[in-house]
N, C-alpha and C positions, 0 to 999 in steps of 0.2 A: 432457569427456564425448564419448564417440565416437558417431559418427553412427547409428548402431545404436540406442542407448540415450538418443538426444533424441528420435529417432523413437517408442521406446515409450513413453518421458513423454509426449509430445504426445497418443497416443491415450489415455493411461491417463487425462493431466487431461478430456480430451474426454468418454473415459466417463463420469467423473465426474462433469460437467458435467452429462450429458444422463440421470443416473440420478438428480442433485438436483431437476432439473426435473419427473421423472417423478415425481418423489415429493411434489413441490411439487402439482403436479393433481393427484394423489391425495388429498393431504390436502386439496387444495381442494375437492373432490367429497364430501368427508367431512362434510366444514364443512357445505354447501350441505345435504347428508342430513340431517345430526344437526338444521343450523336448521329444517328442514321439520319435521322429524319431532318437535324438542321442545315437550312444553306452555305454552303462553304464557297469559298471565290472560285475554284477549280479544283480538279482530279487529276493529281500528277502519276504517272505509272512511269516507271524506272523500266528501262530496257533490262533485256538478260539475253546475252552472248546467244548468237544465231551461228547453226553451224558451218554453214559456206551457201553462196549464192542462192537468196532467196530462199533457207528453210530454217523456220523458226524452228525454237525449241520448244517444248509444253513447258518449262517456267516460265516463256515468256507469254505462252498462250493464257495460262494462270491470270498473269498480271492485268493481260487484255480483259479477257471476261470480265474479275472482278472489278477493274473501272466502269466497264458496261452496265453491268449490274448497279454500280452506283450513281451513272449518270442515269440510266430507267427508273431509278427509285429517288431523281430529282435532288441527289446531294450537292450535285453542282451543274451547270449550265456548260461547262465544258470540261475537257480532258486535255490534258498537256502530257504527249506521247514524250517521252526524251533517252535518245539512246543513238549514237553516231555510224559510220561507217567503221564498224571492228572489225569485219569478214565480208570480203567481198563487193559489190556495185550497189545494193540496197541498204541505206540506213537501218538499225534496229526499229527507230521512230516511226518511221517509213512502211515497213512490215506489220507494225501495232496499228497504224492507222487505218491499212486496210484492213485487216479483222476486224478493226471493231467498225468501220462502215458495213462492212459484212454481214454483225448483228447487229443492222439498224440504229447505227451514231450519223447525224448527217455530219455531213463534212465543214458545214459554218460551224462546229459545237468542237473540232480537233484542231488542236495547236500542237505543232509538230516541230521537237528540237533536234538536228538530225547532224550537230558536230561534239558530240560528247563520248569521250571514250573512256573516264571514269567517273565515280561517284561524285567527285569535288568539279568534276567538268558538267556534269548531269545538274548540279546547283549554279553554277557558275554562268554557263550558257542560256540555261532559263530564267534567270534573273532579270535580263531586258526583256523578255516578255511577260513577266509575272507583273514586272513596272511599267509595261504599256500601257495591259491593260488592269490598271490600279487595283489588282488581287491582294485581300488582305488576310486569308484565311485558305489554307488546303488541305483536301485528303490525301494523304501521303500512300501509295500502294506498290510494294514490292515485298520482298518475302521476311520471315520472321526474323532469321541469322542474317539480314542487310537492315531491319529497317531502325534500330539504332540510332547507327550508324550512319544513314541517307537523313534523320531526321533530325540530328545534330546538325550538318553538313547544310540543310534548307533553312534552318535554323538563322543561318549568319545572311541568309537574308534579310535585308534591316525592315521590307515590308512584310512582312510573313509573321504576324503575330500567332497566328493559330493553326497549328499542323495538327490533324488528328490522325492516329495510323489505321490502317486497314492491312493487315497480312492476305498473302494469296495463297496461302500454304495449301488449304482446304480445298479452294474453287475447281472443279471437275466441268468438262465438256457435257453440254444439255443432250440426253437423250433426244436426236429429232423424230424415229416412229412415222417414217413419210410414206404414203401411198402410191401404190404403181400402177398405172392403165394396163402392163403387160406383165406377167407370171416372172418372175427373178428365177436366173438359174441357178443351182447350186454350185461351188465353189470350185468341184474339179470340173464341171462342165467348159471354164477357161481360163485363158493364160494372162488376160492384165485387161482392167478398164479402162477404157477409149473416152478421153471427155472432148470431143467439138465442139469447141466454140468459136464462133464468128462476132461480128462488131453488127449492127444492125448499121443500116445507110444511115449517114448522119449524126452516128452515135460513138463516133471515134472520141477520147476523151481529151481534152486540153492538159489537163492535168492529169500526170503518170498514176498516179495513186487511188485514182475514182476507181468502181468497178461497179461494170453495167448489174442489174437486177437478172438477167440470164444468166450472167457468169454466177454472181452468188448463187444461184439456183442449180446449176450445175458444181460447185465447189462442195455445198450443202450436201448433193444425193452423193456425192463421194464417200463424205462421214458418215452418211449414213447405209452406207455398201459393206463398207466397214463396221460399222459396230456390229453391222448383222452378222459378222464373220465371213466376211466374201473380202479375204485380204488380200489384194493382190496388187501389182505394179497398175500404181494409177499414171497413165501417161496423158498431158495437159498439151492438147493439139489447139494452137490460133495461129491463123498461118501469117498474119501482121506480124513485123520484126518488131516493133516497139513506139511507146508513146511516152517520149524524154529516154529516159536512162533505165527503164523496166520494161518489158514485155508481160503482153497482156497473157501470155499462160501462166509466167512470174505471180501476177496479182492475183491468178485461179488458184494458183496452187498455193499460194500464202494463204487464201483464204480458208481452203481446202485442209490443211493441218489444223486453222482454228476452230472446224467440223471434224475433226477427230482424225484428219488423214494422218497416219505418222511420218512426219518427215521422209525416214530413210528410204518409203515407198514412192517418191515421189518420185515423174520423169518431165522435164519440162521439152519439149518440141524446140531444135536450135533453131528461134526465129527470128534470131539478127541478120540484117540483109546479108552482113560478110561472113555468117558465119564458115570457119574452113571444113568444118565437118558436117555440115548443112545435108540432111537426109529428106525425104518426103515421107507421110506420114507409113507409107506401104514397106518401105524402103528399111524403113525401124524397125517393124517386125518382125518382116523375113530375120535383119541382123539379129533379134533377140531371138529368133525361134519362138515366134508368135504365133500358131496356127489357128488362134479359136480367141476369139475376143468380143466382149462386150463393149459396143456402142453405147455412150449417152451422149444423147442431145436434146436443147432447149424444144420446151410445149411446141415452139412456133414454129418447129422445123419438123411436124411429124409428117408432111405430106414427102418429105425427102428421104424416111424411111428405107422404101424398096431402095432407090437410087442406089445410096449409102452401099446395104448389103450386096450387091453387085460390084460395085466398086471393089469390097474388098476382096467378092468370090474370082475377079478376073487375075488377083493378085495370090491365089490358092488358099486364101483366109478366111476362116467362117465366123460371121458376123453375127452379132443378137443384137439389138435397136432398143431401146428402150428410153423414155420421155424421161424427164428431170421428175422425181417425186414429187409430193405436192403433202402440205401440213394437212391439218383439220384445218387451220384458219386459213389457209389457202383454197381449200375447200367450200367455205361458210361463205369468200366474198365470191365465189366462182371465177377462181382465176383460171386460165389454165396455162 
């Protein structure tokens, strides 16, 4: 072969080469769509170790969002939370379920397994509900160095043909960017954020785990108090002892981490009827050396404003008010 015609072999194999590859990513991009995008029977999220009474971790936050994300993008029709009582009075299940009603999962779409304490129990336990309701297919979601390992283990389910994985290694907290009716003070102007929240007449919940659209809406302007760098002791006042085995500032403030609160900031208000060390909200303060704090409270509570800051001026505490943030799309439907 003359030197002419090795020359155009060489480039033609190289084309070749470099047009198999091209078509190789393509069809891998296809893959990745088509897996997104096809129906699966459910979205199983694996629990991850919560560190004591009511405060998740961010893996476990991870795992929430990213089934969110998958149930919003119509991969499956529900989510199957599964993670036991490891630490404490609230399941890990328990804890996922309210975040992800938090960002908009309703609660007929969560199946909640809430007696599993390892991975072979995490299988084991949800297997009578995977066979209720005749699931033949799921998205597997917990993190990269477990999901193996979980997807062997779901595997020995004999109805479970098809597990696809999804890792949460990546999934970060949504910037929220929420707007305020009143001027936000800068960070040393005080000493810990105030969230009051009340039940609305009638809106007490049957089930421990629901959480009213105000409380969300106050858990939300937390994270986002937070991200803005106004880090401070966020204290979760409801002055209701509890609805089942959790209290309603429990549910704020679980929700309130999955908005970017970080756990170890977190103060819940002792509002079991027995509790022994039962304080009033005024009462906390002074004990922490609280002189200067920011108030939030729901839209519907702004005519209570004055009241509020009085209240805590007759306690030597100086108060800022300020409404629950509001999105753009909160905005757009004129909520307030």
């Amino acid at each position: 072969m003359n030197p002419h015609a090795k020359r155009f072999a060489r480039v033609g194999g190289l084309l070749l080469t470099l047009a198999v590859a091209a078509l190789s990513v393509h069809a891998t991009t296809l893959s990745l769509a088509a897996k997104e995008q096809q129906h699966l029977g459910v979205i199983i999220a694996l629990g991850f170790g919560h560190v004591h009474e009511a405060r998740p971790t961010f893996s476990m936050v991870q795992r929430v969002l990213t089934a969110v994300d998958l149930y919003h993008r119509k991969v499956a029709k529900h989510i199957l939370f599964s993670g036991g009582y490891t630490t404490g009075h609230v399941a890990e299940a328990e804890e996922m379920a309210i975040m992800a009603m938090a960002y908009g999962v309703p609660a007929k779409a969560i199946w909640v397994e809430n007696a599993s304490n390892t991975t072979g129990d995490n299988a084991r336990f949800s297997e009578h509900i995977i066979d209720r309701h005749r699931v033949r297919s799921a998205a597997l979601v917990t993190h990269s160095s477990h999901m193996e390992r979980a997807r062997k283990t779901f595997l020995k389910i004999r109805r479970l043909g098809t597990i696809e994985r999804f890792p949460a290694d990546e999934t970060q907290i949504p910037i929220h960017d929420l707007e305020y009716d009143q001027e936000l003070p800068r960070s040393e102007e005080f000493d810990a954020i105030m969230l009051h929240a009340t039940t609305r007449r009638g809106g007490f919940p049957f089930d421990p785990l629901r959480i009213q659209p105000d409380h969300i809406d106050l858990a939300r302007t937390a994270g986002d108090l937070h991200q803005r760098g106004l880090v401070k002791p966020v204290y979760v006042w409801h002055r209701a002892y509890a609805a089942g085995h959790i209290t309603r500032a429990e549910v704020i403030g679980i929700a309130a981490v999955a908005f970017g609160v970080p756990q170890k900031w977190l103060i819940y208000s002792p509002s079991r009827r027995n509790a022994v060390d039962k304080q009033n909200l005024f009462e906390f303060c002074q004990s922490a050396g609280w002189t200067r704090v920011l108030a939030v409270i729901p839209r519907h509570r702004e005519t209570e404003s004055d009241k509020i800051v009085a209240q805590y001026a007759e306690q030597g505490i100086v108060a800022r008010v300020v409404l629950t943030g509001r999105s753009a799309i909160d905005k757009r439907r004129g909520g307030k």
